[in-house]
KESE-688816 format. One record per residue (C-alpha): z, x, y. Coordinates in Angstrom, 2 decimals, padded with zeros to 5 digits. Each point is the difference from the previous one (the first is absolute). Example, Ala and Ser with C-alpha at 12.3 -4.5 7.8 and 13.67 -1.06 7.14 Angstrom:
2
+---------+---------+---------+
|      up |    east |   north |
+---------+---------+---------+
|  007.80 |  012.30 | -004.50 |
| -000.66 |  001.37 |  003.44 |
+---------+---------+---------+
END
This chain:
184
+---------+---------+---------+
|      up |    east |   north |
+---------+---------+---------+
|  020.91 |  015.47 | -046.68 |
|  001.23 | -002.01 |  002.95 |
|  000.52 |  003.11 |  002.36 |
| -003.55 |  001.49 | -001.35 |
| -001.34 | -004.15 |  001.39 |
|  002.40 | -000.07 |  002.86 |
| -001.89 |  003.66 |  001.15 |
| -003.33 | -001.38 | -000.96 |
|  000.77 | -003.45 |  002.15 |
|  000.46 |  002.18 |  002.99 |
| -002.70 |  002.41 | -000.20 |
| -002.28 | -002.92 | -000.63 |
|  002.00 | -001.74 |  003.89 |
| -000.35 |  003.25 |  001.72 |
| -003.93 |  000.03 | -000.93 |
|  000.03 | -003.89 |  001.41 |
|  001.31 |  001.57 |  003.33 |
| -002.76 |  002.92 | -000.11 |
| -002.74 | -002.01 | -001.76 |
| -001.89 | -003.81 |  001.16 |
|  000.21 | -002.05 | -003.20 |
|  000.45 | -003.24 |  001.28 |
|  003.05 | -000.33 | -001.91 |
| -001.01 |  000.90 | -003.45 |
|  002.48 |  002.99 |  000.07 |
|  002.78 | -002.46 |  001.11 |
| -000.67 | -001.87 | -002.86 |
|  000.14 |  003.16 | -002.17 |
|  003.29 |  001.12 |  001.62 |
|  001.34 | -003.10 | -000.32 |
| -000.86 | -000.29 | -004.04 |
|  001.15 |  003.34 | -000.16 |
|  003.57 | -000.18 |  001.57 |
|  000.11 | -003.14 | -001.56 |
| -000.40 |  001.36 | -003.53 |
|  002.10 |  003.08 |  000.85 |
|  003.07 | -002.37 |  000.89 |
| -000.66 | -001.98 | -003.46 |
| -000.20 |  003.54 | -001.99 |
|  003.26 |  000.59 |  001.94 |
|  001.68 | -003.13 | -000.97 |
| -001.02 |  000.49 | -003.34 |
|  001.50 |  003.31 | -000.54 |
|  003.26 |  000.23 |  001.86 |
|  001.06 | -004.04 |  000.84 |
|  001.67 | -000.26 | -003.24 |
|  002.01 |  003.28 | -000.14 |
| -000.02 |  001.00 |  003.21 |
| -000.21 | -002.58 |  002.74 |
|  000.93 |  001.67 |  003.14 |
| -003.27 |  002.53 | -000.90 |
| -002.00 | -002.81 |  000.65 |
|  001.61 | -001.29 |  002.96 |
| -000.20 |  003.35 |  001.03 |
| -003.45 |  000.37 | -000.93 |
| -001.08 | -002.92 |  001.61 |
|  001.87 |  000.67 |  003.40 |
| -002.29 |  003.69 | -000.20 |
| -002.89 | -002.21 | -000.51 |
|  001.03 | -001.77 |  003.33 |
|  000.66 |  002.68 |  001.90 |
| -003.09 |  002.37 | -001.08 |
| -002.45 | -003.05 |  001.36 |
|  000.53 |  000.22 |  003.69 |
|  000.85 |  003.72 | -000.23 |
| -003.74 |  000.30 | -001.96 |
| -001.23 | -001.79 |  002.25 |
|  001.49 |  001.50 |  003.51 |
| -000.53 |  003.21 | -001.58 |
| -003.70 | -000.86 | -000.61 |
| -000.33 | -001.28 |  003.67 |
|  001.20 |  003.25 |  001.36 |
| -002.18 |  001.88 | -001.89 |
| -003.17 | -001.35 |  000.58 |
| -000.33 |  000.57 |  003.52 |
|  000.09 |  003.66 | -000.70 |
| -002.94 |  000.20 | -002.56 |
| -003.37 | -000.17 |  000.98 |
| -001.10 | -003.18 | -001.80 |
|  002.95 | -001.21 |  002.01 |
| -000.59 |  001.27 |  003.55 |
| -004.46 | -001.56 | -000.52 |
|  001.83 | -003.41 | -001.28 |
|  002.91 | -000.33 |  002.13 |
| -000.60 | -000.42 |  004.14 |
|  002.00 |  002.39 |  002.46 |
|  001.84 | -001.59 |  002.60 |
| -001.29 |  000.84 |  003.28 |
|  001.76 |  001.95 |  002.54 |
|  001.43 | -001.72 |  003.34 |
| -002.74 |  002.09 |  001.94 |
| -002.82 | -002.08 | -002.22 |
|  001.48 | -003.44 |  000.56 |
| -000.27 |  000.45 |  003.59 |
| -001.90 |  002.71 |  000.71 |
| -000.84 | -000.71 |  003.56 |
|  003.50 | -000.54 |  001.74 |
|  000.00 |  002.28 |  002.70 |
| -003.48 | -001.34 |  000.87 |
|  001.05 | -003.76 | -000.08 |
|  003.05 |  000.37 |  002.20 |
| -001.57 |  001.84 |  002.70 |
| -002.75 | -002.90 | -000.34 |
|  002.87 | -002.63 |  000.34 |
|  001.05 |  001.62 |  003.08 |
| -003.81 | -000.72 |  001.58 |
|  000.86 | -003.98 | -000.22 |
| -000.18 | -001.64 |  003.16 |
| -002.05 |  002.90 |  001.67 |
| -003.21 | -000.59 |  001.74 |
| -003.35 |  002.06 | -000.44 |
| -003.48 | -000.61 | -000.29 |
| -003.03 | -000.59 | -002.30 |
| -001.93 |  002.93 | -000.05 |
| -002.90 | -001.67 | -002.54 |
| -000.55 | -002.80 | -000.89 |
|  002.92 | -002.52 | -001.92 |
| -001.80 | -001.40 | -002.88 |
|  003.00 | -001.07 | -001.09 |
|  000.25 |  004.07 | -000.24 |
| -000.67 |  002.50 |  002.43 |
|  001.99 |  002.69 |  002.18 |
|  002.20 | -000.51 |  002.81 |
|  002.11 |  002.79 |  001.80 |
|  003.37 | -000.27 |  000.95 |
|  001.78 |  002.26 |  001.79 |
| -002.85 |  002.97 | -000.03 |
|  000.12 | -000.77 | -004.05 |
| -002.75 | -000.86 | -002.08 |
|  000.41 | -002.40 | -002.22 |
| -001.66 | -002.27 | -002.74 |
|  001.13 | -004.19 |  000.36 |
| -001.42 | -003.11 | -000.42 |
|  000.37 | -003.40 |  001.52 |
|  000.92 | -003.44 | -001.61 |
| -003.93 | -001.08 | -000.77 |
| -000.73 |  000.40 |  003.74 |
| -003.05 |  002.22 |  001.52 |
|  001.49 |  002.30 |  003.11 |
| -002.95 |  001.39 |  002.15 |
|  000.58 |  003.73 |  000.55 |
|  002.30 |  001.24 |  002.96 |
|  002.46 | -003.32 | -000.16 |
|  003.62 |  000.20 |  000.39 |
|  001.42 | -000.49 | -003.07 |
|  003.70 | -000.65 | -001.02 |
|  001.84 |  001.54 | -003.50 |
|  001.60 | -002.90 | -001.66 |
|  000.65 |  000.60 | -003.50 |
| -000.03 |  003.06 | -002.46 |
| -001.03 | -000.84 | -003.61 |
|  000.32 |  003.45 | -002.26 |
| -001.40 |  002.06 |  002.11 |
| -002.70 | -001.98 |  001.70 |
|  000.64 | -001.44 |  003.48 |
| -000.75 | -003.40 |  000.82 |
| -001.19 | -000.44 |  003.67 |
| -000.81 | -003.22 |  002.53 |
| -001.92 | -000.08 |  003.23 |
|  002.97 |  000.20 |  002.69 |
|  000.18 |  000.84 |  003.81 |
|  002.93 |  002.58 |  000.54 |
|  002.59 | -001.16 |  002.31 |
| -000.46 |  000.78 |  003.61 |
|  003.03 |  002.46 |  000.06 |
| -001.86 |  002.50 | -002.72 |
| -003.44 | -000.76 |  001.62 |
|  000.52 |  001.55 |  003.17 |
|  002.52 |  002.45 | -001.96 |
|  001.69 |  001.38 |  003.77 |
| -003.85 |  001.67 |  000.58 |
| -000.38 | -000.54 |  003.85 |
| -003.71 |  000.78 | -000.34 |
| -000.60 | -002.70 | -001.48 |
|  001.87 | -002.60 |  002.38 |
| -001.60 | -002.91 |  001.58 |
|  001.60 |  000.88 |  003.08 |
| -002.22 |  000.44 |  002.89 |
|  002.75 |  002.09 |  001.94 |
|  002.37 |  003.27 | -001.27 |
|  003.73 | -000.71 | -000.85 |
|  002.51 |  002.64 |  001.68 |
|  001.45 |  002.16 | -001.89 |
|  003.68 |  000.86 |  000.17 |
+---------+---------+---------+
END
């Protein structure tokens, strides 16, 4: 009778794992190991004492291995795989790497507002399009416009003169100089 109980006790654990109860199965596994140990005791204590201590170091041991066994198993049925989440991939968690690293390397670049800032709009920097917005601030159309900050993929930009060394960029044409420089 108490191995016929102690089988019952963990059928009833393994349909805990595989079945929401809100604990009433524990309770039932619990009375039922319980009384499975007590039919034990009864029947082999007296005569036979290391088959219960025996018995009761199975009843141990077959918990946790019900119970890991259960655990392994579930993931693998289909009640399991609609209850239990996947874990995502390392492509899902950031999905967008490649795109936010060649964003970072746009920070400090100049460009300018080709609409309207609003606090969105699109600038272009370095002959790319791209969508940014500014800290709360409007920025007319065709205003130089500095990267400071990438957030995710978005790109954070502030109305900024380039410095004078990237304005004029080594173009000649567009020198203020009134006479031509000799070339060596």
């Amino acid at each position: 009778m108490a191995i016929w109980l102690l089988l019952a006790g963990l059928g009833v654990l393994v349909l805990e794992v595989f079945v929401p109860s809100g604990g009433a199965l524990a309770i039932i596994t619990t009375i039922t190991l319980c009384l499975s140990l007590a039919c034990a005791y009864a029947a082999w204590y007296e005569q036979y004492p290391a088959l219960w201590w025996g018995f009761c170091g199975l009843v141990v041991l077959l918990i946790p291995s019900t119970l890991i066994g259960a655990f392994v198993v579930l993931p693998r049925t289909k009640i399991g795989r609609k209850a239990l989440l996947v874990a995502p991939d390392a492509e899902d968690l950031e999905p967008y790497t490649e795109e936010a690293a060649r964003l970072a390397r746009l920070v400090g670049q100049f460009g300018t507002t080709l609409t309207l800032m609003n606090p969105g709009g699109m600038v272009e920097v370095a002959g790319h399009r791209l969508h940014a917005f500014s800290e709360g601030m409007i920025i007319e159309p065709g205003e130089s416009v500095e990267i400071v900050e990438i957030r995710g993929t978005r790109v954070l930009v502030r109305p900024a003169e380039p410095p004078a060394s990237s304005a004029d960029g080594g173009d000649q044409s567009s020198s203020t100089l009134d006479f031509d420089l000799p070339e060596e």
